[in-house]
ZADO-1210 file (C-alpha; in nm, 4 decimals, padded with zeros to 6 digits):
<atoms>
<atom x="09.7869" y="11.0933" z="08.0294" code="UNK" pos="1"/>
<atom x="09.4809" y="10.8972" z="08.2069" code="UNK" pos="2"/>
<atom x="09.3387" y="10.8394" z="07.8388" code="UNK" pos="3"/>
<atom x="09.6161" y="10.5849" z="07.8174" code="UNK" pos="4"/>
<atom x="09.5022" y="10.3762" z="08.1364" code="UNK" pos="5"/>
<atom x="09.1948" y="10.2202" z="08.2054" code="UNK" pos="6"/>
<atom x="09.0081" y="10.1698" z="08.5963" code="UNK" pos="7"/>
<atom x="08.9791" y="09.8139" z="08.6341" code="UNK" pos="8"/>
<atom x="08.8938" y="09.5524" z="09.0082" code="UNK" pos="9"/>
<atom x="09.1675" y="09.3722" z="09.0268" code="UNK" pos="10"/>
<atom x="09.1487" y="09.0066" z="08.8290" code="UNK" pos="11"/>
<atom x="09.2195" y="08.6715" z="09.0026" code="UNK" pos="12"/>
<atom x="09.5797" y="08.6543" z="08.8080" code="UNK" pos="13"/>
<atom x="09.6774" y="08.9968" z="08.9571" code="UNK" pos="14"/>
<atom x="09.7861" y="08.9301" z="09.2800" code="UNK" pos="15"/>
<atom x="10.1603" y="08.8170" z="09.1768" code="UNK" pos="16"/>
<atom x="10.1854" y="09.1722" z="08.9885" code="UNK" pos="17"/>
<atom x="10.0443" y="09.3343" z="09.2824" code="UNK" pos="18"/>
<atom x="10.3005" y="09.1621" z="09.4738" code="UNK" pos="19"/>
<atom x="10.5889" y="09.2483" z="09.2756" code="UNK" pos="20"/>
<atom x="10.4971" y="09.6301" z="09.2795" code="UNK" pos="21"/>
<atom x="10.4037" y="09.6629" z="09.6094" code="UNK" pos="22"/>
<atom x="10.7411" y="09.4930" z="09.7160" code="UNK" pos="23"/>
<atom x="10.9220" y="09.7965" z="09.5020" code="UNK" pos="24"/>
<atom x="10.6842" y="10.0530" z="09.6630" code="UNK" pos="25"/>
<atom x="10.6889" y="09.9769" z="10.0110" code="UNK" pos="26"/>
<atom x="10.9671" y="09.8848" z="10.2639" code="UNK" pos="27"/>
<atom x="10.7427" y="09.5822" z="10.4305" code="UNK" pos="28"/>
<atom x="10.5237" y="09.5071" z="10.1160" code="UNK" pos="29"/>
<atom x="10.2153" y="09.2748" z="10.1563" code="UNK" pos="30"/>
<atom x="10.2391" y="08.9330" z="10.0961" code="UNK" pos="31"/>
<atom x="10.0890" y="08.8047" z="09.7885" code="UNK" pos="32"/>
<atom x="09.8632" y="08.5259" z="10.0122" code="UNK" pos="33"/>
<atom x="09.7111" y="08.8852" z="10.1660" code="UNK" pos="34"/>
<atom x="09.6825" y="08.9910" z="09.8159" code="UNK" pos="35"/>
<atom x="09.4915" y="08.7549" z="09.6619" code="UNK" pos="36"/>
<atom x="09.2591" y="08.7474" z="10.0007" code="UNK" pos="37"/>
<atom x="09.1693" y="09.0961" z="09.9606" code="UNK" pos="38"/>
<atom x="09.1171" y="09.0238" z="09.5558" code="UNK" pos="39"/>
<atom x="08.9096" y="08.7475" z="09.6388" code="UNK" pos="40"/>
<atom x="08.7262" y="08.9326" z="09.8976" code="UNK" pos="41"/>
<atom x="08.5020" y="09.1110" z="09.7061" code="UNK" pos="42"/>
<atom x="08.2678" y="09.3597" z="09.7614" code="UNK" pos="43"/>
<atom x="08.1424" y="09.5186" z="10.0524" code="UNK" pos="44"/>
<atom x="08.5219" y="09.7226" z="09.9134" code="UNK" pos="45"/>
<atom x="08.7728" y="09.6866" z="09.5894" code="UNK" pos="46"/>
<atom x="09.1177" y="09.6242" z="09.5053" code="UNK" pos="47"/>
<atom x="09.0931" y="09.8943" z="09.2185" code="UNK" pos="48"/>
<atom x="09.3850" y="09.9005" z="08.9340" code="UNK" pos="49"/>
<atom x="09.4609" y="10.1669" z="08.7068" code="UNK" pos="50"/>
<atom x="09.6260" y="09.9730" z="08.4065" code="UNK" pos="51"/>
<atom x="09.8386" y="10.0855" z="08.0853" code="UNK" pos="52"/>
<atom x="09.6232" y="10.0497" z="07.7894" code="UNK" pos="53"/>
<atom x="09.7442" y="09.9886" z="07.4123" code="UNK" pos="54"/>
<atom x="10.0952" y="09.9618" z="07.5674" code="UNK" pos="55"/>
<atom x="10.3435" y="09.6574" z="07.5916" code="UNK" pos="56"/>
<atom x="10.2574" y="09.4301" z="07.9664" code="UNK" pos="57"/>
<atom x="10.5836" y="09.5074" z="08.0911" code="UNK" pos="58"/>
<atom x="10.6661" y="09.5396" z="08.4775" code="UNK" pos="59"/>
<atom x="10.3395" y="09.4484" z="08.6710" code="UNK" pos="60"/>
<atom x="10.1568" y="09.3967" z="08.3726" code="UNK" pos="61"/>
<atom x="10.0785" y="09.7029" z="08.3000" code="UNK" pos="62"/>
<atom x="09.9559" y="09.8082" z="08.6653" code="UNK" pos="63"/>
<atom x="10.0384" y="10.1707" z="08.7658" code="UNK" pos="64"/>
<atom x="09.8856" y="10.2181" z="09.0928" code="UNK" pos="65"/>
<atom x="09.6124" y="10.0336" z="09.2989" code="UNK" pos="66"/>
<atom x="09.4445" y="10.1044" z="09.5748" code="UNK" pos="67"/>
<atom x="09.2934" y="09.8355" z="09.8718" code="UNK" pos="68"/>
<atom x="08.9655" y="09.8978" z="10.0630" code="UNK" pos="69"/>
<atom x="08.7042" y="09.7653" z="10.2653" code="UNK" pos="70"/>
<atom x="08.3552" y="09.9226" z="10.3875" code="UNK" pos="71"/>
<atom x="08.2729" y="09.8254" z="10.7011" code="UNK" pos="72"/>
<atom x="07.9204" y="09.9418" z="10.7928" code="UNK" pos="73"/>
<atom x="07.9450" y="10.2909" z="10.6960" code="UNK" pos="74"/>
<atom x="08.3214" y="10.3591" z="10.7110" code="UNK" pos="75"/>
<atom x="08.5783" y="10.3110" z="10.3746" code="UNK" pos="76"/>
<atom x="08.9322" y="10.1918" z="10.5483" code="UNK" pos="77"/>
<atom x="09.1793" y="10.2357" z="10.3129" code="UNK" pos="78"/>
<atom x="09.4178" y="09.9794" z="10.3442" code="UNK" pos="79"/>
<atom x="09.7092" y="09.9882" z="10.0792" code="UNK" pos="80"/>
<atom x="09.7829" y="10.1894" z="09.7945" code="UNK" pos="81"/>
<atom x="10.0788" y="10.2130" z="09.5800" code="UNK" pos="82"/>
<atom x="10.2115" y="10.3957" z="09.2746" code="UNK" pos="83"/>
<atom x="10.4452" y="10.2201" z="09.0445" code="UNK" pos="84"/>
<atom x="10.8244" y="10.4018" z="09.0571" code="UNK" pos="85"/>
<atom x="10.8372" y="10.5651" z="08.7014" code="UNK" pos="86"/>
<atom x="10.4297" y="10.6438" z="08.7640" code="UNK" pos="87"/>
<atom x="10.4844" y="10.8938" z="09.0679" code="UNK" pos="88"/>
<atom x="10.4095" y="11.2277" z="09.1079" code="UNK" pos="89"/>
<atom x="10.1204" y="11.2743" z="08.8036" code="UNK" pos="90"/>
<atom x="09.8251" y="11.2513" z="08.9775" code="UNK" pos="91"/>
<atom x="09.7209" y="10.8833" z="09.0042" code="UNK" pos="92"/>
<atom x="09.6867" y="10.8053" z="09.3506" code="UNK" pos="93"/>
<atom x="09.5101" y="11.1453" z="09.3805" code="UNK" pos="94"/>
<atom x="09.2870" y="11.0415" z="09.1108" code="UNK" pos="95"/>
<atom x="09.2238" y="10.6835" z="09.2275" code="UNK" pos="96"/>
<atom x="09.1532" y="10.7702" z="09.6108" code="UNK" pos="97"/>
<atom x="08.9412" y="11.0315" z="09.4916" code="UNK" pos="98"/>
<atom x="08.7212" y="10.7843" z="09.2286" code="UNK" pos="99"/>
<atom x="08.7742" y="10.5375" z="09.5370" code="UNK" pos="100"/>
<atom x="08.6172" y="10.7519" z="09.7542" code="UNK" pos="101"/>
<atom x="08.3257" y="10.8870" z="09.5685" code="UNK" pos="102"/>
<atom x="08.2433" y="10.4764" z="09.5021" code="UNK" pos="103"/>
<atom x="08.2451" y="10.4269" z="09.8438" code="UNK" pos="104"/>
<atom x="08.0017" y="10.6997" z="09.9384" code="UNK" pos="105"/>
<atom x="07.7799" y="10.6081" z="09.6608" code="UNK" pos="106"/>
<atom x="07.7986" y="10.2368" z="09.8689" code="UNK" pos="107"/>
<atom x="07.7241" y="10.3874" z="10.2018" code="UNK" pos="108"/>
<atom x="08.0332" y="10.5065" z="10.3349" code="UNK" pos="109"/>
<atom x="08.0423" y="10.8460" z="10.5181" code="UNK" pos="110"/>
<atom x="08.3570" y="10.8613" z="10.6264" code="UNK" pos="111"/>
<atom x="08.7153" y="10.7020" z="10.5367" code="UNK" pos="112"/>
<atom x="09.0288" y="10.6068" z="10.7555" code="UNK" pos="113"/>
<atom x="09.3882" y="10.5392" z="10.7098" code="UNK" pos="114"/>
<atom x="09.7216" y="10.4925" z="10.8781" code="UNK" pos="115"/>
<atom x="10.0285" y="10.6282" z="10.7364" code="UNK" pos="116"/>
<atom x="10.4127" y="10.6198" z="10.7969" code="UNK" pos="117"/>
<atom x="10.4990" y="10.8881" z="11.0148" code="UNK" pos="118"/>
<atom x="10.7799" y="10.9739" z="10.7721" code="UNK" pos="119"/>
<atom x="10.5713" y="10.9528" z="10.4691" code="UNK" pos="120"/>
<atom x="10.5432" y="11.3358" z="10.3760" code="UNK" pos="121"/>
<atom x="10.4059" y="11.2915" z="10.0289" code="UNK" pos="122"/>
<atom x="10.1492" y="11.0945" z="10.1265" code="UNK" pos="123"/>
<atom x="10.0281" y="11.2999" z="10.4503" code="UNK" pos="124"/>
<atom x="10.0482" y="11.5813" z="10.1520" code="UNK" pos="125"/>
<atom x="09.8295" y="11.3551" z="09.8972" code="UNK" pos="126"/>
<atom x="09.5637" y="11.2594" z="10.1848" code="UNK" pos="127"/>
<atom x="09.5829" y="11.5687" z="10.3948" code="UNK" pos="128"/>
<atom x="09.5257" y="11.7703" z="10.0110" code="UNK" pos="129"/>
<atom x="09.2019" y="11.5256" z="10.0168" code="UNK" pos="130"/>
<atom x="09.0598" y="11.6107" z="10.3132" code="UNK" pos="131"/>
<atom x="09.2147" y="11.3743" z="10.5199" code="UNK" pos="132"/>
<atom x="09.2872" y="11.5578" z="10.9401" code="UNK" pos="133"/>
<atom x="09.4799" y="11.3484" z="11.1870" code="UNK" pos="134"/>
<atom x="09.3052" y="11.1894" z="11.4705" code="UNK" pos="135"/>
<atom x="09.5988" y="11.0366" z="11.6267" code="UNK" pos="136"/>
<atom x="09.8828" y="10.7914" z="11.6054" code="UNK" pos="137"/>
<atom x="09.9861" y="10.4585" z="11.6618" code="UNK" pos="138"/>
<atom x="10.3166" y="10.4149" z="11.8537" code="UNK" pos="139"/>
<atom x="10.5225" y="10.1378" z="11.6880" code="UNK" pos="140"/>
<atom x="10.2572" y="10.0111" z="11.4674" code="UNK" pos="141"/>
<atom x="10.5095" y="10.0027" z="11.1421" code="UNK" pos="142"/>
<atom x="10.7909" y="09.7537" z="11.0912" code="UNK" pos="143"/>
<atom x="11.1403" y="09.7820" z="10.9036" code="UNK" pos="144"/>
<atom x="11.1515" y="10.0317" z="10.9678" code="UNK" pos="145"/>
<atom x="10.9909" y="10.0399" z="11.3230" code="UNK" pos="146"/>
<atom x="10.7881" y="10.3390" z="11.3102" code="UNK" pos="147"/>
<atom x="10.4519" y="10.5188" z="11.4229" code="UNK" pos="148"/>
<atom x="10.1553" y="10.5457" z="11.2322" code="UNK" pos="149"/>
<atom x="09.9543" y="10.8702" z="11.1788" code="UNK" pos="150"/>
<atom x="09.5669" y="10.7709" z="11.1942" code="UNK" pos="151"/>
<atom x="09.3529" y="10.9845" z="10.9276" code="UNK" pos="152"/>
<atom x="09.0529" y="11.0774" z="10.8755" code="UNK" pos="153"/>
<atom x="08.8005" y="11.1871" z="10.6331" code="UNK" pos="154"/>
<atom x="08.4529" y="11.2796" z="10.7332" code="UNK" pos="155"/>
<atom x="08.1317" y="11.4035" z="10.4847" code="UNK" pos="156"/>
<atom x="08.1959" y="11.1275" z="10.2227" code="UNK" pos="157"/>
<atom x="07.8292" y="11.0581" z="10.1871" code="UNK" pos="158"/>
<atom x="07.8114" y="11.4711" z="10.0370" code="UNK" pos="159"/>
<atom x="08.0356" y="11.3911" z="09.7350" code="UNK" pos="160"/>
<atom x="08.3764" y="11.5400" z="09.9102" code="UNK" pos="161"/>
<atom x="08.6705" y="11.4976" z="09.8203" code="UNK" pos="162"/>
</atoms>
């Protein structure tokens, strides 16, 4: 199934594709201004797309999942990913955090954070079955719904886990 996409940054035309799928993944998507900031950012930290390959640019032009990070000294914060609809449940945010993650480390990161929905049990699943422990939560911190936020964390990057 991965032989069919391909790893890719994100290009400067992505950012209304990103848009449109994160606004069908998430119930206060990201604005595509924030988007194309983070896509424009740059390295120190990736806006990483898996893509379709050989197959028709339908929906999101081909974009499956993507994933939104920044290093910041020695720490990978993890700040979006998403997983198109029809996409879920074969492996590809596993696979992209993980490929994320080693890049990271190989960058200088030794540990990785993140803030999930509270009521987000696949994805405490998908980042706790990565390593990811809680460290603690913060009250309120998600809108429509209003909701906490459980605070993650990853240490021992920097030895080639997850």
């Amino acid at each position: 199934m991965r032989s069919a996409l391909s790893l890719e940054r994100a290009r400067a035309e992505d950012p209304p594709l990103l848009a449109a799928l994160e606004a069908a993944c998430h119930s206060h998507p990201w604005a595509e201004s924030q988007l194309r900031e983070e896509v424009s950012y740059g390295s120190p930290g990736a806006v990483l797309v898996l893509r379709g390959r050989g197959q028709p640019r339908e929906t999101w032009g081909g974009i499956r999942a993507y994933c939104v990070y920044r290093l910041i000294v020695d720490e990978m914060h993890i700040l979006n990913v998403a997983v198109a609809p029809a996409w879920r449940r074969q492996g590809l945010a596993r696979w992209l955090l993980g490929f994320a993650m080693r890049k990271a480390a190989r960058e200088g990161a030794s540990r990785a954070f993140l803030e999930v929905r509270e009521s987000n049990r696949e994805a405490l699943s998908l980042y706790e079955g990565l390593g990811f422990v809680r460290v603690g939560a913060r009250r309120g911190y998600y809108s429509e719904p209003l909701e906490d936020a459980v605070l993650l964390a990853h240490e021992g990057l920097a030895s080639g886990q997850p």
